[in-house]
PDB file of N, CA, C and O in Angstrom:
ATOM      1  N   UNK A   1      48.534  59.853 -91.686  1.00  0.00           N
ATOM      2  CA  UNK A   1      48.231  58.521 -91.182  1.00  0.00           C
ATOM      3  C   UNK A   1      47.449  57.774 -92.262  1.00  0.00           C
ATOM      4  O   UNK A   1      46.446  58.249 -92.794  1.00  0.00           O
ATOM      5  N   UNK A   2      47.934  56.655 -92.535  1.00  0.00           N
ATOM      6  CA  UNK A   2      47.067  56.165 -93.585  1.00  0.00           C
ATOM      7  C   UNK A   2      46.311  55.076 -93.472  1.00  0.00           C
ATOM      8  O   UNK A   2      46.694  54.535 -92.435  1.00  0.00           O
ATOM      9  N   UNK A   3      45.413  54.412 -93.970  1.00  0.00           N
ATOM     10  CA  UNK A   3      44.450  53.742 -93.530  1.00  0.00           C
ATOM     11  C   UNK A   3      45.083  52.222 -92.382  1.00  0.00           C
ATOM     12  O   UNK A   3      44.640  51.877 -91.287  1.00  0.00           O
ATOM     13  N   UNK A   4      46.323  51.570 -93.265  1.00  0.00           N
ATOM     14  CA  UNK A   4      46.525  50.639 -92.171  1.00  0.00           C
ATOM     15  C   UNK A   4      46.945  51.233 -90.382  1.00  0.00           C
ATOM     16  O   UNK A   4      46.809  50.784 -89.244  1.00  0.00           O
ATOM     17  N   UNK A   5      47.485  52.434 -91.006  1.00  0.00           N
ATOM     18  CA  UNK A   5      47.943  52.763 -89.376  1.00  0.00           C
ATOM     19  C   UNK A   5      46.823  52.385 -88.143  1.00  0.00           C
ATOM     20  O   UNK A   5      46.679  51.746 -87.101  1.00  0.00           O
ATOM     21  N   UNK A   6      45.825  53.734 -89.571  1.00  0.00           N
ATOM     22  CA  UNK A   6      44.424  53.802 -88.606  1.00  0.00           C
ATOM     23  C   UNK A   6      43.711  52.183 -88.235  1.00  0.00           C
ATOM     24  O   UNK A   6      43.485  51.781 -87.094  1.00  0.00           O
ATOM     25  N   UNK A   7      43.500  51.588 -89.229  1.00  0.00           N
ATOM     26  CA  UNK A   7      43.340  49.907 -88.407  1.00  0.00           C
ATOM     27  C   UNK A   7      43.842  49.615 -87.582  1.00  0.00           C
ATOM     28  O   UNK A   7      43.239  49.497 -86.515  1.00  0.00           O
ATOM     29  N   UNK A   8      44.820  49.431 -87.660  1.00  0.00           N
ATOM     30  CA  UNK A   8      46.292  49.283 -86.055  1.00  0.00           C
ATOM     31  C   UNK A   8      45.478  50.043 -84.895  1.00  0.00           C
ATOM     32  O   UNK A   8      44.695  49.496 -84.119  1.00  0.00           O
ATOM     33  N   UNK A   9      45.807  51.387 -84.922  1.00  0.00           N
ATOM     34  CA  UNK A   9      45.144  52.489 -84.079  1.00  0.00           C
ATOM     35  C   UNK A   9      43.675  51.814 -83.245  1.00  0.00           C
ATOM     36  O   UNK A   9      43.497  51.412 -82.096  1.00  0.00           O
ATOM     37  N   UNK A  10      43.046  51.892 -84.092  1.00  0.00           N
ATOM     38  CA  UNK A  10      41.750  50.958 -83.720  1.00  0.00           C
ATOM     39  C   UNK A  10      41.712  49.584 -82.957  1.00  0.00           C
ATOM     40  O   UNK A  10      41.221  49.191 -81.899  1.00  0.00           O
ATOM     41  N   UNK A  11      42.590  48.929 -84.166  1.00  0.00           N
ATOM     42  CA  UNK A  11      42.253  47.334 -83.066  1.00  0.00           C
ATOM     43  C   UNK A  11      43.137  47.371 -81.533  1.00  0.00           C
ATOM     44  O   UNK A  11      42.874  46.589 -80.619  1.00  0.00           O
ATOM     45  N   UNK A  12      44.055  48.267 -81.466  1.00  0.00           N
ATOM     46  CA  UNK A  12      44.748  48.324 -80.130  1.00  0.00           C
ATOM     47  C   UNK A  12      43.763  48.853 -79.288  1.00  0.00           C
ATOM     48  O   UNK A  12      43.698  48.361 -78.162  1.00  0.00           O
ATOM     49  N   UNK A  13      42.923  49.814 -79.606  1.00  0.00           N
ATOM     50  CA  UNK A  13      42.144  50.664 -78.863  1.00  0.00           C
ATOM     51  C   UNK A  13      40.767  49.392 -77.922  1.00  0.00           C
ATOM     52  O   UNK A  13      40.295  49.315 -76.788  1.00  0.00           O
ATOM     53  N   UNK A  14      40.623  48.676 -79.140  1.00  0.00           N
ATOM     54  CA  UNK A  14      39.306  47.772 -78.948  1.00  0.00           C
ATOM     55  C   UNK A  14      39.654  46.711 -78.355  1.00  0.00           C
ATOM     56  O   UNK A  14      38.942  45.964 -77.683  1.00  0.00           O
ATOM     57  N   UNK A  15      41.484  46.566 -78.749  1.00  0.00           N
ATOM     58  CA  UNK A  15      42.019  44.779 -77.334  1.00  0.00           C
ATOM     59  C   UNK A  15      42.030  45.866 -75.586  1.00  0.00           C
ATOM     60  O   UNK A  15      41.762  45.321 -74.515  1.00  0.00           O
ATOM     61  N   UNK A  16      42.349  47.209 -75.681  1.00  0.00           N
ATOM     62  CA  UNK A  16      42.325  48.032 -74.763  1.00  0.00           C
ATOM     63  C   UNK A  16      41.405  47.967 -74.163  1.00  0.00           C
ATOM     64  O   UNK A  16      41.421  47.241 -73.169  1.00  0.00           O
ATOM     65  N   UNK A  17      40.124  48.752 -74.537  1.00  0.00           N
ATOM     66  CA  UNK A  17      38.483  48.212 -74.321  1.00  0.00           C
ATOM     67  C   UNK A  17      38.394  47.033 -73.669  1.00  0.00           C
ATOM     68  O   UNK A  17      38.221  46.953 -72.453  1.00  0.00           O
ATOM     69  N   UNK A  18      38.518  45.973 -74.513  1.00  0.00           N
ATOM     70  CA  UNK A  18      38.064  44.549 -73.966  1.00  0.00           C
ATOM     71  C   UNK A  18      38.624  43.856 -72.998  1.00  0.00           C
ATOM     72  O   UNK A  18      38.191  42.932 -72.308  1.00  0.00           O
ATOM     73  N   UNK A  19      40.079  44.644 -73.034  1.00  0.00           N
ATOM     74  CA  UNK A  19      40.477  44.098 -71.041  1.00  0.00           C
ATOM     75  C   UNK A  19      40.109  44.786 -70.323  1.00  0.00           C
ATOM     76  O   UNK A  19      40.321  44.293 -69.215  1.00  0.00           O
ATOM     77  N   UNK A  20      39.489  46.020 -70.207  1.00  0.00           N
ATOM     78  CA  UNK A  20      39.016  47.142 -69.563  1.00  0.00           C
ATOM     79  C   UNK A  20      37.888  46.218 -68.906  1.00  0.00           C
ATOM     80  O   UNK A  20      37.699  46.166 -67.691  1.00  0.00           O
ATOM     81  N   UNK A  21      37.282  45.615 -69.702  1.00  0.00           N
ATOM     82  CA  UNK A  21      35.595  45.243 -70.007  1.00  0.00           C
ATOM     83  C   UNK A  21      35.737  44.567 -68.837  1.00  0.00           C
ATOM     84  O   UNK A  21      35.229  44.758 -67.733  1.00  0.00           O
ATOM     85  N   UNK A  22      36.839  43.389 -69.415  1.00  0.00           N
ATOM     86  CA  UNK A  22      36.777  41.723 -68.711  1.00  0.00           C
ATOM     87  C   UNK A  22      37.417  42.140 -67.193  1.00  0.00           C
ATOM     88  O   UNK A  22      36.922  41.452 -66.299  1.00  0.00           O
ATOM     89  N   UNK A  23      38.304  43.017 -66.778  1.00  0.00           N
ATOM     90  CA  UNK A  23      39.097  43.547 -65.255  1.00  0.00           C
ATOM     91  C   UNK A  23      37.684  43.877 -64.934  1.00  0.00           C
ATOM     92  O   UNK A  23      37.365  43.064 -64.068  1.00  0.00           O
ATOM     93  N   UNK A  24      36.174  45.040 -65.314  1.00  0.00           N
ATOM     94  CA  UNK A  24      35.405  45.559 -64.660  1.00  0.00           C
ATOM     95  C   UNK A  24      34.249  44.733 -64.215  1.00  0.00           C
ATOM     96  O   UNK A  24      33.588  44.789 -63.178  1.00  0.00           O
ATOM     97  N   UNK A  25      34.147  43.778 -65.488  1.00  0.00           N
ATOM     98  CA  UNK A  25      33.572  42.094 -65.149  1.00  0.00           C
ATOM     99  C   UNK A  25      34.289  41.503 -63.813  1.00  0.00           C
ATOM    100  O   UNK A  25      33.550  41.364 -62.838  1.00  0.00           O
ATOM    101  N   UNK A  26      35.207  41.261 -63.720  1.00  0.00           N
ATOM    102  CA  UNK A  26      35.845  40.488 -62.206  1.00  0.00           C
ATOM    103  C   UNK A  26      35.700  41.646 -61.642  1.00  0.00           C
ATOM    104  O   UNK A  26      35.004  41.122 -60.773  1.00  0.00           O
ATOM    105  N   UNK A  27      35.713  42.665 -61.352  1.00  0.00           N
ATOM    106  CA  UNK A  27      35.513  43.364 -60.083  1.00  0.00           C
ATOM    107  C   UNK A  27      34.138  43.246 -59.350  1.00  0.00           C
ATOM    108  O   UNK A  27      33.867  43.168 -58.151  1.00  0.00           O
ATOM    109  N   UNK A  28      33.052  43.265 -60.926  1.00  0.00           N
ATOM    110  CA  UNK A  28      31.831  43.537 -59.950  1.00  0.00           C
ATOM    111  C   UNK A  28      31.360  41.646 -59.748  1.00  0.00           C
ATOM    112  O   UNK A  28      30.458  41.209 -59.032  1.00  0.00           O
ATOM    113  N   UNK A  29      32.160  40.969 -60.494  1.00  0.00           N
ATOM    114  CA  UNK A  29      31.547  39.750 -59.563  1.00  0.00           C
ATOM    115  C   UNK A  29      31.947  39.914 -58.579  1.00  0.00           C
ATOM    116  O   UNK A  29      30.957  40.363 -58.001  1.00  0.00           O
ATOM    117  N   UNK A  30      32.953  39.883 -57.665  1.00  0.00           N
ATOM    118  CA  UNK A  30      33.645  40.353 -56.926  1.00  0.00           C
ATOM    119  C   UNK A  30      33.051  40.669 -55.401  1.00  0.00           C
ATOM    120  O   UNK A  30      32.945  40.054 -54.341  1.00  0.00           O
ATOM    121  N   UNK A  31      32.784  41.765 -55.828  1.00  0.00           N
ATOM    122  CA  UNK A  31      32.012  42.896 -55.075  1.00  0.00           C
ATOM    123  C   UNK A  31      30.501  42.223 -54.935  1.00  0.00           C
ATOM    124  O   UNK A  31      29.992  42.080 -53.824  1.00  0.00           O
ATOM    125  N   UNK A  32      29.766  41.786 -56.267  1.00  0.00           N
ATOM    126  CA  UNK A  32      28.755  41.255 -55.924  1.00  0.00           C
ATOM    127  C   UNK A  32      28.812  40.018 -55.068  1.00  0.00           C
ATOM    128  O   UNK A  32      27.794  39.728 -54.438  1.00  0.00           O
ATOM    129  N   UNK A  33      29.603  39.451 -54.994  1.00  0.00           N
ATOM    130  CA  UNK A  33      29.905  38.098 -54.417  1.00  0.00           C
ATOM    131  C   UNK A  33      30.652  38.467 -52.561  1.00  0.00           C
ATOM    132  O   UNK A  33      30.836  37.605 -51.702  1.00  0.00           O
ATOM    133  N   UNK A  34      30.895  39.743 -52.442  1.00  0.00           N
ATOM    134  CA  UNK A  34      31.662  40.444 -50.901  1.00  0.00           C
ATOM    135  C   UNK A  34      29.446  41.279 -50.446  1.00  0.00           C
ATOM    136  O   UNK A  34      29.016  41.423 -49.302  1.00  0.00           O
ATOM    137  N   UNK A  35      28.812  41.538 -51.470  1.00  0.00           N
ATOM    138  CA  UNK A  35      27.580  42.219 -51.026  1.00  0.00           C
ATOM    139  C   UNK A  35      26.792  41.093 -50.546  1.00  0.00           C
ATOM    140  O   UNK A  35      26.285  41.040 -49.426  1.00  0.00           O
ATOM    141  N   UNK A  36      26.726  40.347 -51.293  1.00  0.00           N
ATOM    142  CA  UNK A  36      25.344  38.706 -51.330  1.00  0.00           C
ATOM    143  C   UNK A  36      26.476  38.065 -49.845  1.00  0.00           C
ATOM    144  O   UNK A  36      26.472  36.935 -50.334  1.00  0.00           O
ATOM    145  N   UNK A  37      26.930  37.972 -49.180  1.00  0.00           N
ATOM    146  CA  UNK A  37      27.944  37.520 -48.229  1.00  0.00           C
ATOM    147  C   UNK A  37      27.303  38.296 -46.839  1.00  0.00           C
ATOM    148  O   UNK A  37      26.608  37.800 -45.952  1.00  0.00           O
ATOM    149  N   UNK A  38      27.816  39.743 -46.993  1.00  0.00           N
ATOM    150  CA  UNK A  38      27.316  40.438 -45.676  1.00  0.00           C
ATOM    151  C   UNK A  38      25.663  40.954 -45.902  1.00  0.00           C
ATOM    152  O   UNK A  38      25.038  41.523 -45.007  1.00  0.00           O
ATOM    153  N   UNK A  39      25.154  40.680 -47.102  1.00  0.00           N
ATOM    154  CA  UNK A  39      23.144  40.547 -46.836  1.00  0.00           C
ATOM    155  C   UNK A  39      23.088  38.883 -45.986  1.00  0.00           C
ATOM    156  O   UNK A  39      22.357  38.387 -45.129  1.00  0.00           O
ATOM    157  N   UNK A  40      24.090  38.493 -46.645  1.00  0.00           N
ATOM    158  CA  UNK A  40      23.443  36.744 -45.492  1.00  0.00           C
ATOM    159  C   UNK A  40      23.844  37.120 -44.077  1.00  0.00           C
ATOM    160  O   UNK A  40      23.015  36.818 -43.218  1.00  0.00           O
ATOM    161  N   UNK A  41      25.053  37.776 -43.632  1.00  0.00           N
ATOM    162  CA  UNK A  41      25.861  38.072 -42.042  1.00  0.00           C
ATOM    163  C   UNK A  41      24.364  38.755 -41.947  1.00  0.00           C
ATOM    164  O   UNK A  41      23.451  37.985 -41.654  1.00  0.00           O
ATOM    165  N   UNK A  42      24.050  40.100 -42.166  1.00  0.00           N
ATOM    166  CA  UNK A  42      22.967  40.593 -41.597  1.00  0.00           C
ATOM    167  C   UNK A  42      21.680  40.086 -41.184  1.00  0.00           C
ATOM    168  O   UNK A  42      21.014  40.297 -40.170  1.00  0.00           O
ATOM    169  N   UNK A  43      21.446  39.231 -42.399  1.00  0.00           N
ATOM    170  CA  UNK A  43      20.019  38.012 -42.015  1.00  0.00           C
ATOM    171  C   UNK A  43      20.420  37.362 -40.794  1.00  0.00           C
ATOM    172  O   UNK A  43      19.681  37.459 -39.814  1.00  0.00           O
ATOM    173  N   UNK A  44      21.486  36.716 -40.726  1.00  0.00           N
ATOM    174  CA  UNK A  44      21.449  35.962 -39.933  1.00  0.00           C
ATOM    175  C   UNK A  44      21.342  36.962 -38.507  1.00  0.00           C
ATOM    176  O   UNK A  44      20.428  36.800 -37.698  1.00  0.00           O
ATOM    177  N   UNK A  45      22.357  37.957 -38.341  1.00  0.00           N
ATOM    178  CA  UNK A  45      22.207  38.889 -37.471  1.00  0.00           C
ATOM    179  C   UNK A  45      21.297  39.181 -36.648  1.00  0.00           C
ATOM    180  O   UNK A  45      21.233  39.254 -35.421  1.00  0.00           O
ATOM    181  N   UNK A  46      20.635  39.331 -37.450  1.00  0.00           N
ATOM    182  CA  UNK A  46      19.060  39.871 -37.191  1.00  0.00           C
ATOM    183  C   UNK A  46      17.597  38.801 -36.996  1.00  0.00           C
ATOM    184  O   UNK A  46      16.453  39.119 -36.673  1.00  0.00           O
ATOM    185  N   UNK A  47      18.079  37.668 -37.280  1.00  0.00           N
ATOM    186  CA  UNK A  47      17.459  36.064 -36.738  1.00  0.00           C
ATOM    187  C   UNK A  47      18.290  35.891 -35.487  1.00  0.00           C
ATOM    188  O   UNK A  47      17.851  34.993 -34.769  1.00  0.00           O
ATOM    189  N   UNK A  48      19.229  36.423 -35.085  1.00  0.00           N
ATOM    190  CA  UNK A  48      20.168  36.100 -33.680  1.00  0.00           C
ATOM    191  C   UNK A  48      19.260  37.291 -33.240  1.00  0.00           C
ATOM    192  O   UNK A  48      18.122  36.912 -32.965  1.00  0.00           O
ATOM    193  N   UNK A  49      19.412  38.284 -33.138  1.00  0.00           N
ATOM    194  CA  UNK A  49      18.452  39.572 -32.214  1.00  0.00           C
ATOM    195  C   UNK A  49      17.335  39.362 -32.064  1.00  0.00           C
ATOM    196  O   UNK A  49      16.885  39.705 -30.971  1.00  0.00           O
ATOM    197  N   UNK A  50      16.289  38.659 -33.146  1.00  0.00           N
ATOM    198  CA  UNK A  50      15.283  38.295 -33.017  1.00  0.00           C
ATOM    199  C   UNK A  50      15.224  37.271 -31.840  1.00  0.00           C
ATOM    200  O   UNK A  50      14.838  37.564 -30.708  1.00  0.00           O
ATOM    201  N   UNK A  51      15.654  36.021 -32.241  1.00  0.00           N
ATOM    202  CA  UNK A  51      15.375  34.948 -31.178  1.00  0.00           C
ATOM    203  C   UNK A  51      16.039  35.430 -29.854  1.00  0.00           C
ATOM    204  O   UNK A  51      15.500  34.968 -28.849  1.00  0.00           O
ATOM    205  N   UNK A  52      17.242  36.375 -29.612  1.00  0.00           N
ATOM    206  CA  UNK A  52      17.436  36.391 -28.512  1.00  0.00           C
ATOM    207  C   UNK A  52      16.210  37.665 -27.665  1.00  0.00           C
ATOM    208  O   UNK A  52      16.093  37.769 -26.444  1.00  0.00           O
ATOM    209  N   UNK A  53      15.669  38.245 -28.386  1.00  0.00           N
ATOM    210  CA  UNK A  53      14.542  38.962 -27.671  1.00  0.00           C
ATOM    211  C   UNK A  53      13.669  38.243 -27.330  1.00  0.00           C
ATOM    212  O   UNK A  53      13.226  38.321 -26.185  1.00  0.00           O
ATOM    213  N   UNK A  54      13.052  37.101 -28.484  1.00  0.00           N
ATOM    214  CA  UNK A  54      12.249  36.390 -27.795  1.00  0.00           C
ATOM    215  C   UNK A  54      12.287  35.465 -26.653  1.00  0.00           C
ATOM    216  O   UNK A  54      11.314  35.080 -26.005  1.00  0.00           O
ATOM    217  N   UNK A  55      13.572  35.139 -26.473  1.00  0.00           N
ATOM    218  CA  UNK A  55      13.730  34.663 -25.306  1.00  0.00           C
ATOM    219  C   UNK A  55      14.068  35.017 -24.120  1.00  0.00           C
ATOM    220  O   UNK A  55      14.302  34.172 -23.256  1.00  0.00           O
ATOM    221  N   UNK A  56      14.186  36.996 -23.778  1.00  0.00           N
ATOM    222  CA  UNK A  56      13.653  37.564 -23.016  1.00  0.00           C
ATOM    223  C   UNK A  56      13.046  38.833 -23.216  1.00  0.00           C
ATOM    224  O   UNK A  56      13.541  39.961 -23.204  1.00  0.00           O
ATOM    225  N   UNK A  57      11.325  38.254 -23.491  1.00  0.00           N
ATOM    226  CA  UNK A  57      10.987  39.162 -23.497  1.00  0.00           C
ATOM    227  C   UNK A  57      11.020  40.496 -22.853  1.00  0.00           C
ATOM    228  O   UNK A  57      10.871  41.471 -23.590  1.00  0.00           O
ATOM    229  N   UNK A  58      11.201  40.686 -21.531  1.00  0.00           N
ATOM    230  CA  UNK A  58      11.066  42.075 -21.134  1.00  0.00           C
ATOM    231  C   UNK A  58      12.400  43.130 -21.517  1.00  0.00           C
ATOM    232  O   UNK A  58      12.486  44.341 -21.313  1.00  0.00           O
ATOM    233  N   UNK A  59      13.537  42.055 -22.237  1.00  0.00           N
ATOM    234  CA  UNK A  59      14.514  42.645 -23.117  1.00  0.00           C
ATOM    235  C   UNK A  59      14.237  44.251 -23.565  1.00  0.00           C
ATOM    236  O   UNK A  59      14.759  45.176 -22.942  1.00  0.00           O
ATOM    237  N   UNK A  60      13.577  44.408 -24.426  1.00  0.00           N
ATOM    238  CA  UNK A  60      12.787  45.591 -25.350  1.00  0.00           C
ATOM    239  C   UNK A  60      11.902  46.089 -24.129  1.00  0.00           C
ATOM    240  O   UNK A  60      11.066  46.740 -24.755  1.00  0.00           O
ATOM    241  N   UNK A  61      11.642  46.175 -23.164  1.00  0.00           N
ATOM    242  CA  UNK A  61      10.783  47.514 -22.272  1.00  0.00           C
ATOM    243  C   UNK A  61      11.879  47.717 -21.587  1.00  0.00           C
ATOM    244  O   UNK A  61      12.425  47.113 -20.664  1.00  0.00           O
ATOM    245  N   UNK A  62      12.203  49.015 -22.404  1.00  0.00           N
ATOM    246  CA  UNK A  62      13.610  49.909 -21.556  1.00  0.00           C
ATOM    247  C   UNK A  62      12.188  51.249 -20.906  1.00  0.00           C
ATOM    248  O   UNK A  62      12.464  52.446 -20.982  1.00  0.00           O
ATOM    249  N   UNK A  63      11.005  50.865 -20.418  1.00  0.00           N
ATOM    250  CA  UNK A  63      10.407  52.064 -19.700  1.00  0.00           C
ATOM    251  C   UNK A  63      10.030  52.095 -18.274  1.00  0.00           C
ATOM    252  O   UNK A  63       9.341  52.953 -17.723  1.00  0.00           O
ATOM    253  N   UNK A  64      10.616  50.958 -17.702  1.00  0.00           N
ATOM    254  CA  UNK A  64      10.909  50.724 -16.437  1.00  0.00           C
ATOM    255  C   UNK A  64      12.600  51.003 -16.020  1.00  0.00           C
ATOM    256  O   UNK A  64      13.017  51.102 -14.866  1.00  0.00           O
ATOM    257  N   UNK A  65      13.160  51.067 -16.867  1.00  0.00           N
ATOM    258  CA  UNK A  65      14.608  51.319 -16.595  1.00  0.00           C
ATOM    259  C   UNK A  65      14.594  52.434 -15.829  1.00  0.00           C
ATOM    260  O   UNK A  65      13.657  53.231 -15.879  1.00  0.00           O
ATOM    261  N   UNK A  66      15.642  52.591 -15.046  1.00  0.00           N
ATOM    262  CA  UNK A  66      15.811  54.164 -13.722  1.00  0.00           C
ATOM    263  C   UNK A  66      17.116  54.044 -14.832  1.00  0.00           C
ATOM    264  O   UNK A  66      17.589  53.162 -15.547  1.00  0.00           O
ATOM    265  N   UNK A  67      17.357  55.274 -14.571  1.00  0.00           N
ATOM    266  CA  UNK A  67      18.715  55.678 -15.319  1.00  0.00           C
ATOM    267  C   UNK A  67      19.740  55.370 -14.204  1.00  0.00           C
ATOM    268  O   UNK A  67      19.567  55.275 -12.989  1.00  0.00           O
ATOM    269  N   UNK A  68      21.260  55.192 -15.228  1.00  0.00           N
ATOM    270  CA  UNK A  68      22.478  54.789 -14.608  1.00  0.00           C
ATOM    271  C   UNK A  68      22.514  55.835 -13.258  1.00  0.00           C
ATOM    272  O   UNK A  68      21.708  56.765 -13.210  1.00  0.00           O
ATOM    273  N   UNK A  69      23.298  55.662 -12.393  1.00  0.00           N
ATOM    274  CA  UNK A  69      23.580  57.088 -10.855  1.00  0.00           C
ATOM    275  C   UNK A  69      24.483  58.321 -11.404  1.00  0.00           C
ATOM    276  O   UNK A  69      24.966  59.324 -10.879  1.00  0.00           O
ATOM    277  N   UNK A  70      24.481  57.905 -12.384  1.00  0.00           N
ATOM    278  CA  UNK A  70      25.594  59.183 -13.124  1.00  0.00           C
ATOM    279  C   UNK A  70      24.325  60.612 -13.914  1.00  0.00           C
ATOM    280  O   UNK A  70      24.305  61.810 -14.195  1.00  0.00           O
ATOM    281  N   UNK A  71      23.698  59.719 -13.938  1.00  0.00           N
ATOM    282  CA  UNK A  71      22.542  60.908 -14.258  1.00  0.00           C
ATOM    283  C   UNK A  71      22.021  62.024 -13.692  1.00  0.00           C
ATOM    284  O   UNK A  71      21.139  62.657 -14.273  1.00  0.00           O
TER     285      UNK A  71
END
């Protein structure tokens, strides 16, 4: 193999690499952009559970509950 091959060899390897790079770049925007999405669903989620407890409170004292008749 002589030196131009090996150049050849190389720069294919490194345009190889660099779409590798730029496909793993769009994935994790991607993904980062599908994560930052369902952290907002959950906030909000969890501002809906919140306010709906506060608006009945005795919601959360399950220590008056009698159990179902199947018990």
């Amino acid at each position: 193999m002589n030196s131009n091959d090996r150049i050849q060899e190389i720069e294919i390897r490194i345009t190889f690499l660099e779409n590798t790079v730029e496909e793993l770049n769009q994935q994790l925007a991607s993904v980062t952009q599908e994560f930052s999405l369902a952290k907002q669903a959950m906030r909000l989620m969890h501002q809906r559970l919140e306010q709906m407890q506060s608006n009945d409170p005795e919601s959360d004292d399950f220590s008056d509950d009698t159990p179902p008749p199947h018990y």
